[in-house]
C-alpha positions as CSV (number, residue, x, y, z in Angstrom):
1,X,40.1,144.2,270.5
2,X,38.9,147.9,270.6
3,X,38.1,149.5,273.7
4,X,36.4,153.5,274.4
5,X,38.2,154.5,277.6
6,X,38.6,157.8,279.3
7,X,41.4,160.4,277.8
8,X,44.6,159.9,279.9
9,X,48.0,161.2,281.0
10,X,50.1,159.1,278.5
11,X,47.5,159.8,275.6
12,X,48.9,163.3,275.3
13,X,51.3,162.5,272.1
14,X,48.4,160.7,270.6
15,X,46.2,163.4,270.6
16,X,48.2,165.8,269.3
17,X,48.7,163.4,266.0
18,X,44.7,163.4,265.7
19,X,44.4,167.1,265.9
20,X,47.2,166.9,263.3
21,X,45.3,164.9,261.4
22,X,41.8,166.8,261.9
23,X,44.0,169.7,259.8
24,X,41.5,172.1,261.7
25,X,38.4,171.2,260.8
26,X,37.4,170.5,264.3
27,X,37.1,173.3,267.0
28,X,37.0,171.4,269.8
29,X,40.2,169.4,268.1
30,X,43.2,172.4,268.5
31,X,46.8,171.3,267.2
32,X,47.6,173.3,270.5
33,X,49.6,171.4,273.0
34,X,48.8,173.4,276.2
35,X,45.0,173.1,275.1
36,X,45.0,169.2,274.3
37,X,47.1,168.9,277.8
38,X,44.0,170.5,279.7
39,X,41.5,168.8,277.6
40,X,42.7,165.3,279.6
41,X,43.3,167.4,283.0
42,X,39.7,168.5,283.2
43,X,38.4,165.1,281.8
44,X,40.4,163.8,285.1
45,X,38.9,166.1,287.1
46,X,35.8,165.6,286.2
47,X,35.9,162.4,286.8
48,X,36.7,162.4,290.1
49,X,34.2,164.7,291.0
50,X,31.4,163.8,293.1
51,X,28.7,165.6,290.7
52,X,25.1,165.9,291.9
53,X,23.9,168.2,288.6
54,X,25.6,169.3,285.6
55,X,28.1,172.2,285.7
56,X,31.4,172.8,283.9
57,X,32.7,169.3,283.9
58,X,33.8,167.7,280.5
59,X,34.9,164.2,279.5
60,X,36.5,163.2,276.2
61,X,37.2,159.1,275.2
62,X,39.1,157.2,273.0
63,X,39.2,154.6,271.0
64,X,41.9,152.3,271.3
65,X,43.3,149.4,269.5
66,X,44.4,147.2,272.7
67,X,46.4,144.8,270.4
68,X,48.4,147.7,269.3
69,X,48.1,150.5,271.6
70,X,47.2,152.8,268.8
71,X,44.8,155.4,269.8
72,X,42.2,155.7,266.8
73,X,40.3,158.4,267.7
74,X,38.5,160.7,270.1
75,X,34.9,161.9,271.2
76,X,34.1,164.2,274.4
77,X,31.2,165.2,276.0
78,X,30.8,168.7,277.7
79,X,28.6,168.8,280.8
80,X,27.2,172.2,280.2
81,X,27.8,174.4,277.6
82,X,27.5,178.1,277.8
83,X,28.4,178.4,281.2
84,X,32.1,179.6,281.7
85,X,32.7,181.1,278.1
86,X,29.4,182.1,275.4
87,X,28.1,179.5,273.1
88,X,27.1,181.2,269.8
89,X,25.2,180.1,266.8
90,X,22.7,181.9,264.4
91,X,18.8,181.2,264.9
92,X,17.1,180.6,261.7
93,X,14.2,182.7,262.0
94,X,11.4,184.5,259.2
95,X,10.6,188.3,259.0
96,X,7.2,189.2,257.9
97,X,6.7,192.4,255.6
98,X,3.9,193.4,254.7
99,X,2.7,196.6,252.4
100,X,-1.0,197.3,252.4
101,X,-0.7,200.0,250.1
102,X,0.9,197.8,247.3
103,X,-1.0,194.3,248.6
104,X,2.3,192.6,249.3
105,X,3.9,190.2,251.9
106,X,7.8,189.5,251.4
107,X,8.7,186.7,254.0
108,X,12.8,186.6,254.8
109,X,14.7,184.2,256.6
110,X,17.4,186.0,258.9
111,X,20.3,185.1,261.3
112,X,19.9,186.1,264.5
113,X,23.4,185.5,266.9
114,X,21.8,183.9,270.0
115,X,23.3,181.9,273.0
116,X,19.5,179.6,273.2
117,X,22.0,176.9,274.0
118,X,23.3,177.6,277.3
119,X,23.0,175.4,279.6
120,X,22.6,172.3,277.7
121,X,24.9,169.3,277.5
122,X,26.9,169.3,274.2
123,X,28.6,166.0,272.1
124,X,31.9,167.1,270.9
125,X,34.9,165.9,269.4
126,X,34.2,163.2,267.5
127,X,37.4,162.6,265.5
128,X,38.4,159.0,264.2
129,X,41.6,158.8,261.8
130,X,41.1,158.2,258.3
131,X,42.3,154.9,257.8
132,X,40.1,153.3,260.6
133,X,36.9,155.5,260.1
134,X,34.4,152.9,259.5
135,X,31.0,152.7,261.0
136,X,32.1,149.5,263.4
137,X,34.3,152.2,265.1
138,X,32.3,155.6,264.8
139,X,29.1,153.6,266.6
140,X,31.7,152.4,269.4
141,X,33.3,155.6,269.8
142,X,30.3,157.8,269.6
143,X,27.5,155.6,271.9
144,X,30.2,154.9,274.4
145,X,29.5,158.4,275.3
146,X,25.5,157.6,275.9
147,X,26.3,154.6,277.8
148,X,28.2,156.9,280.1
149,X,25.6,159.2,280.0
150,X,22.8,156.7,280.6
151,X,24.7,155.3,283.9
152,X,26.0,159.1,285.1
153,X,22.8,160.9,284.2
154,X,22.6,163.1,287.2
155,X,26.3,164.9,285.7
156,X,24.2,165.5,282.3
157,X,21.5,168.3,282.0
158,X,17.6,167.3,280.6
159,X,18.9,168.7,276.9
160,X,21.8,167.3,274.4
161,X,22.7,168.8,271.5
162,X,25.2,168.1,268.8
163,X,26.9,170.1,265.9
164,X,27.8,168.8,262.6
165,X,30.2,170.6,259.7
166,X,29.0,172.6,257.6
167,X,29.5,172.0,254.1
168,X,33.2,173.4,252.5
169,X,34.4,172.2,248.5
170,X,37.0,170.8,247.5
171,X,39.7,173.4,248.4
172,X,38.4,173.4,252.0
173,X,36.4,176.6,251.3
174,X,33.3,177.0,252.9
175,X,30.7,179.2,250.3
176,X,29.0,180.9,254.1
177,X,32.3,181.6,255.5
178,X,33.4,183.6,252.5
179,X,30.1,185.3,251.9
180,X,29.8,186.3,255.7
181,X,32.4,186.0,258.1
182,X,35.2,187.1,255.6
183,X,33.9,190.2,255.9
184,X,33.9,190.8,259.9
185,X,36.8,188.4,260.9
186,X,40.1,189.2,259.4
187,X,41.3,185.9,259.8
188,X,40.8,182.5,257.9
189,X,37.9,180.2,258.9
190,X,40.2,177.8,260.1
191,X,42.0,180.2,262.1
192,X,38.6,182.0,263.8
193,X,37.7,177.9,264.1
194,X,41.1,177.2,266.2
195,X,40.2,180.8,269.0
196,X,37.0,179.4,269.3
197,X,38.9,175.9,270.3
198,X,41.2,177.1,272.4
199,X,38.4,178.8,274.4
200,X,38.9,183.2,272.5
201,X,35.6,183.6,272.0
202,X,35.1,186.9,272.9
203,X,36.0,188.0,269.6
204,X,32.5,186.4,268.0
205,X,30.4,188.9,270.0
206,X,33.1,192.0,269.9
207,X,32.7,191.2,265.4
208,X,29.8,189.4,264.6
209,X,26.8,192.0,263.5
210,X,24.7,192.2,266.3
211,X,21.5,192.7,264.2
212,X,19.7,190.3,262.0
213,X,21.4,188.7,258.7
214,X,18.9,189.0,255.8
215,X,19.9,185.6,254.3
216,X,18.2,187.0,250.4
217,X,21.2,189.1,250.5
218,X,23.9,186.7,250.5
219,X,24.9,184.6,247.4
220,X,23.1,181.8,246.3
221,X,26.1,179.7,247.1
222,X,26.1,180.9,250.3
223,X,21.9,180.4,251.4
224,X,22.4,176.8,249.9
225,X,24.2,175.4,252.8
226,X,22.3,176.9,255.8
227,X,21.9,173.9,257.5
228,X,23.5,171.6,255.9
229,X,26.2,169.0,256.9
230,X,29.6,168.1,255.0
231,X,28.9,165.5,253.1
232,X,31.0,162.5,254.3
233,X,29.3,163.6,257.8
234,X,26.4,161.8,256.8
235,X,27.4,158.9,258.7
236,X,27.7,160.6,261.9
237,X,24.3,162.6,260.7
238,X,22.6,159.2,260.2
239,X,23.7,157.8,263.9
240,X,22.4,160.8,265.2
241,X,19.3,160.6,263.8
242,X,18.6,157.4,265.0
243,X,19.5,158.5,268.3
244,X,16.4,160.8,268.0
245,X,18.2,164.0,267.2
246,X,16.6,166.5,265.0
247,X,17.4,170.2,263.1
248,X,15.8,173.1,264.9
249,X,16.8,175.6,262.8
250,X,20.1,176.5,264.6
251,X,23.5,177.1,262.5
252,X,27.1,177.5,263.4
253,X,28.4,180.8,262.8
254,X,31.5,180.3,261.1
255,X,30.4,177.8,258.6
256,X,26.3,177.0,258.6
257,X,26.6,173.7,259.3
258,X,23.3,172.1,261.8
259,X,22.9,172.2,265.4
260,X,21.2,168.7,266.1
261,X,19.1,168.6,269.6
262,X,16.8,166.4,271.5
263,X,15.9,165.5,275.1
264,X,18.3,163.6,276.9
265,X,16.4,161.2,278.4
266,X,15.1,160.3,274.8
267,X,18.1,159.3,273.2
268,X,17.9,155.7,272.2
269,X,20.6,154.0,273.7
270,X,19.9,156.4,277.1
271,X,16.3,155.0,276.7
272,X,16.7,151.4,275.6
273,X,20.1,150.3,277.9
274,X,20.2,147.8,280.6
275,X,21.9,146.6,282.8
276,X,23.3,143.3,283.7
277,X,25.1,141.3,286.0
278,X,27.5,138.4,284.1
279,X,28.1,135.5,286.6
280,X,30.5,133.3,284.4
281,X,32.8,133.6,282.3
282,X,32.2,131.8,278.7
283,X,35.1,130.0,277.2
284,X,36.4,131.3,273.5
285,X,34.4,128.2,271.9
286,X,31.0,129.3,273.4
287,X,31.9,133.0,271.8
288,X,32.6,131.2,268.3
289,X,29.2,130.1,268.3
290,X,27.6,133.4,269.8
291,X,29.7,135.4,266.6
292,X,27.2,133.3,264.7
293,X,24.0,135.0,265.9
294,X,24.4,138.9,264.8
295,X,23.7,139.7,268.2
296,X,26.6,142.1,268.7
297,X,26.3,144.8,271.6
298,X,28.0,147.9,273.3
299,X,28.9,146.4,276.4
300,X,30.2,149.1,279.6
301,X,31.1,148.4,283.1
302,X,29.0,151.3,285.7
303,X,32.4,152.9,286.6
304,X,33.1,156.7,285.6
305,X,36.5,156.8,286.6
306,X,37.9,153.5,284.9
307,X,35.1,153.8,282.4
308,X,35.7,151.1,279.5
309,X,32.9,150.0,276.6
310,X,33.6,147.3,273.9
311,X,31.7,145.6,270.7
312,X,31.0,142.1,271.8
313,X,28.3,139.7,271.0
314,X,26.3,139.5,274.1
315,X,23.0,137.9,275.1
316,X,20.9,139.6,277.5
317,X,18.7,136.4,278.3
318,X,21.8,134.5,279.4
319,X,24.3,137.7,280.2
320,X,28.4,136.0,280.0
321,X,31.1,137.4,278.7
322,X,34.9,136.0,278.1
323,X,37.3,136.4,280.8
324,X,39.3,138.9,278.6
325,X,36.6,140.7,278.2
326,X,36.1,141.2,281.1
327,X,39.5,142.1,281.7
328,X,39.4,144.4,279.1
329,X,36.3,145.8,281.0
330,X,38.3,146.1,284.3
331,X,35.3,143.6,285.4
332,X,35.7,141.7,288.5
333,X,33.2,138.4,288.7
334,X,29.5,140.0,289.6
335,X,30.3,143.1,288.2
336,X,27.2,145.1,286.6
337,X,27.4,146.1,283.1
338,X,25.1,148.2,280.9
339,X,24.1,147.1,277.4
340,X,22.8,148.5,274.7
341,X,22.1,146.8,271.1
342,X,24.8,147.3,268.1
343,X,22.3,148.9,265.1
């Protein structure tokens, strides 16, 4: 059995071999011990905050294999973004010139570096490890996090938003990156990706052109990802969707890829969760027969500190669940739980 819990003392080692793993290619996922090690203090004290509005409190899960021990992978949540260091991206906008002499309108799409951001809550982190990154576990791993939201909504601001990669070949180069921020960053993408992760931003503002970014004037190459996702991103792209995220016409600055957004409140499993109270316990024979009905569900107890959320089928009408589940749930008999159903 699988189980999204909160990031924890004894996790520490295990994170460190995902960020190995991630080789980079996640910002918020530093192969920096001292960074990973105050990643789980601050999700601890968050925690066990009594929050009555969202400040600079994060939380990051993982997923773990409970027959193992094996942590799988990782996905965080950050209350407020913006707030105790700048959060930067490039605003796709249009310039209108016009000539009345010579009759003619040229239209161009510029970056503008902006901070519009601030203050929203931000999805982060989601990281599962090759060899188990299948869309049983990335819906598990990435949901939990609404079903935490849904129950803690008052440590959550009224906006969520959510960036994806941008896109980069098959050498791990990304077209933008080298057609832009080559040129004012004298550092490798990956390397301006891992200050931004370890919280040196300062150098974004003190390098990046503070004026607007004529986009005709970069390569073709380079214009054909704006906005784009990586490729084998489309999964998490897809969930996201479905969540009722859209593209708003923000980009990362490093490597273009989309800044998704939407109202908090709005997101589907925020919207569409319920919650339950299971009076018995079925037996194992009684689940056999419920595996038979495709009515699988994200199933989380109401707690923030011992926070847990597993796949399970489940039936609303007639709410039960197994007493290792339950278990597993840190569940006492009577116990509420919030639902929400599997896609």
């Amino acid at each position: 059995m699988k189980v999204v819990r909160p990031v924890d003392y004894q996790d520490l080692s295990a994170l460190e071999a995902l960020a190995n793993r991630a080789q980079g290619s996640m910002t918020t996922l530093p192969a920096n011990r001292d960074h990973l090690a105050e990643l789980i203090c601050k999700t601890r004290d968050s925690l066990g905050k009594n929050v009555e509005s969202a400040a600079d409190e994060s939380y990051h899960f993982v997923l773990e294999d409970l027959d193992t021990g094996e942590i799988l992978g990782i996905s965080g949540i950050i209350a407020t973004v913006g707030l105790s260091a700048p959060f930067y991206n490039f605003r796709v906008d249009e310039e209108v010139h016009a000539c009345e002499t010579l009759q003619t309108i040229n239209r161009m799409t510029v970056l503008k570096l902006c901070q519009d951001y601030s203050g929203y809550t931000s999805l982060c982190t989601l990281f599962i490890s090759q060899k188990h990154d299948n869309g049983f576990n990335l819906q598990l791993l990435s949901r939990a996090r609404f079903l935490f939201i849904a129950e803690h909504r008052d440590r959550f601001s009224d906006r969520v938003l959510a960036e994806l990669q941008g896109v980069i070949d098959e050498n791990n180069r990304s077209a933008f990156w080298d057609s832009l921020g080559s040129h004012f960053f004298p550092m490798a993408m990956s390397k301006a990706n891992y200050l931004t992760g370890v919280q040196e931003k300062g150098f974004i503002a003190e390098l990046m052109p503070r004026y607007p970014i004529y986009t005709r004037l970069l390569p073709k190459q380079a214009r054909a990802v704006i906005g784009e996702p990586r490729p084998d991103r489309e999964p998490v792209f897809n969930l996201l969707e479905r969540e009722g995220f859209s593209y708003q016409g923000y980009v990362d600055v490093f490597d273009a890829g989309p800044t998704l957004e939407t109202g908090t409140d709005r997101l589907t499993t925020v919207r569409d969760s319920q919650t339950h109270q299971p009076e018995v316990a079925i037996t194992s024979a009684a689940r056999e027969t419920a595996l038979t009905e495709n009515n699988n569900y994200l199933v989380a107890n109401t707690s923030a500190q011992s926070f847990r959320c597993i796949n399970t089928p489940f039936n609303p009408n007639a709410p039960a669940l197994t007493r290792e589940e339950m278990d597993r749930l840190h569940l006492n008999d009577g116990d509420p739980v919030r639902v929400a159903a599997c896609y």
